[in-house]
N, C-alpha and C positions, 0 to 999 in steps of 0.2 A: 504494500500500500504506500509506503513509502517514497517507494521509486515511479510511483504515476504521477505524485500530487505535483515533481517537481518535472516531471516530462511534460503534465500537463499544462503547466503554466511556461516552458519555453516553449511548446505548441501553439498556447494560446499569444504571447509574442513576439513570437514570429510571422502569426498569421497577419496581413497587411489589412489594416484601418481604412476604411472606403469613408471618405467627407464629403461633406456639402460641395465643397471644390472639384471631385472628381464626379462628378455628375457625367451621363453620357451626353445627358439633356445642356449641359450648361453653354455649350457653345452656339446653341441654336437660341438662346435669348437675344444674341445683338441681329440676326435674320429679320429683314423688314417684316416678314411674313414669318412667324414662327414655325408652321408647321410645313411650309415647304423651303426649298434649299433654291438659291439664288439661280443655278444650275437649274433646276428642274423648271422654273419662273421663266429662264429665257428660251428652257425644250420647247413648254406650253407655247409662248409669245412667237416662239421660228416654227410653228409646227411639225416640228420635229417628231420621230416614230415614237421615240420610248417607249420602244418594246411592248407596243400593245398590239401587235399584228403577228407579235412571233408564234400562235398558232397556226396561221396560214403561212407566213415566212418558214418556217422549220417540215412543213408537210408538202409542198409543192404548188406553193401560191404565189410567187417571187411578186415583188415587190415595186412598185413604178419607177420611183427614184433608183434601186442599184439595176434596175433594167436600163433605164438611161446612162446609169453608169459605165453599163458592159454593153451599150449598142452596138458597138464594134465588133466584140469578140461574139455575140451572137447574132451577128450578120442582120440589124433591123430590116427590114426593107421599107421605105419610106412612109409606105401606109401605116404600118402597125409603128414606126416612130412617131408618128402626127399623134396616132391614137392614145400612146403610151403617153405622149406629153399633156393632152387633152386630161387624161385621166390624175395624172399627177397635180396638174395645176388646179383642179378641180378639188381631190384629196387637199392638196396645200392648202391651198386660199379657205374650207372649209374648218380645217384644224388648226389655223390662225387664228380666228375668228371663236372656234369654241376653247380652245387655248386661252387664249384675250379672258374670253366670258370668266374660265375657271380660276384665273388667274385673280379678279376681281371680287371675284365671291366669296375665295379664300382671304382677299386683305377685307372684306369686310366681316368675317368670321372673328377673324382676330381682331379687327380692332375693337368690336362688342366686345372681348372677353379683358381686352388690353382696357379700356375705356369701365370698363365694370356695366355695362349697359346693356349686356347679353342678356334676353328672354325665351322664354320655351319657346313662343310664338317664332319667334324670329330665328332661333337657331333650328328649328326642322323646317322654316322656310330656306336657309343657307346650305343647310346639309341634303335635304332632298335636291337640292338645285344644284348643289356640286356632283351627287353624285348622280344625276340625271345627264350634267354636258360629260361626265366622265366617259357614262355611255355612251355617251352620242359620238365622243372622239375616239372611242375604240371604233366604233363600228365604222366608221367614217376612214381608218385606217385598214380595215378587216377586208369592205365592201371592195376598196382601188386592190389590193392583192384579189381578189376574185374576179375584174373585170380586167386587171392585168393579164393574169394567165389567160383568160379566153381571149385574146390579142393573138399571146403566142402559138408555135407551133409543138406540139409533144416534144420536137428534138431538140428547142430551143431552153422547152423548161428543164427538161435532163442539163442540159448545155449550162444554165443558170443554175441548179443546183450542183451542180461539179466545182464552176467556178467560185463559187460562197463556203464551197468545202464540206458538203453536206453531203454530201456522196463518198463512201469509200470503197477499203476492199469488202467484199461479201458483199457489200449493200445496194440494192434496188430495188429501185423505185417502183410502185407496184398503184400508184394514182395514174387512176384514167383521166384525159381530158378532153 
């Protein structure tokens, strides 16, 4: 018994003392927008992917913008480059716009809570409204990868998932288009 009471007390300090200081949270108080990252503010604002399409990205949906990116290497033919760009700009300027919205909602989120002026009424009018354009921006991402791929040719989208690395040994692709 002895020999616990004094193990257990250089157990006990040695084990590291977690403070108010070491918060994981502490550095997102000076964030204009506390709960999202300055980063993600200007994904939203450039409508940017953020990975809200990589269901259809990762199964054989390629995606408008790196289609544009690899028009060369998958031989566009002029029609389906018009289309591809038609489709992007469209994507774009959509999730600019719902971006913009979420971005807005979020800084009035916070400021009610920062302000102390937050109400039930008003917080499930913010919160359903955030997460209403959420959906809307995935889908809006989802929808241009499914009207991308019907652009392409079957050996284009093989061709596009090879080159994104999504293809290896053993592995094929077994989506019809």
């Amino acid at each position: 018994m002895r020999l616990t009471v004094p193990l257990a007390l250089a157990i006990l300090f040695m084990a590291p003392v977690v403070s108010a200081d070491e918060s994981p949270y502490k550095s997102m108080r000076s964030r204009s927008i506390k709960a999202v990252s300055e980063e993600d503010i200007r994904a939203y604002r450039e409508g940017a992917g953020m990975r809200l399409a990589l269901p259809a990205e990762l199964n054989g949906y390629p995606g408008p913008r790196h289609i544009l990116e690899l028009a060369r290497e998958l031989e566009l033919a002029a029609p389906q480059r018009t289309a591809i760009e038609q489709i992007h700009d469209r994507m774009h300027n959509e999730a600019v716009s719902l971006g913009t919205q979420i971005v807005d909602l979020e800084r009035a989120l916070d400021e009610g809570f920062r302000d102390s002026r937050i109400e039930p009424a008003r917080l499930a009018e913010l919160t359903a409204g955030i997460a209403t354009l959420q959906g809307r921006l995935r889908y809006t991402h989802l929808v241009a990868h499914i009207e991308a791929r019907g652009v392409l040719t079957p050996r284009q989208v093989h061709e596009y998932m090879r080159l994104r690395g999504y293809t290896g040994d053993g592995e094929h692709s077994h989506h019809k288009h």
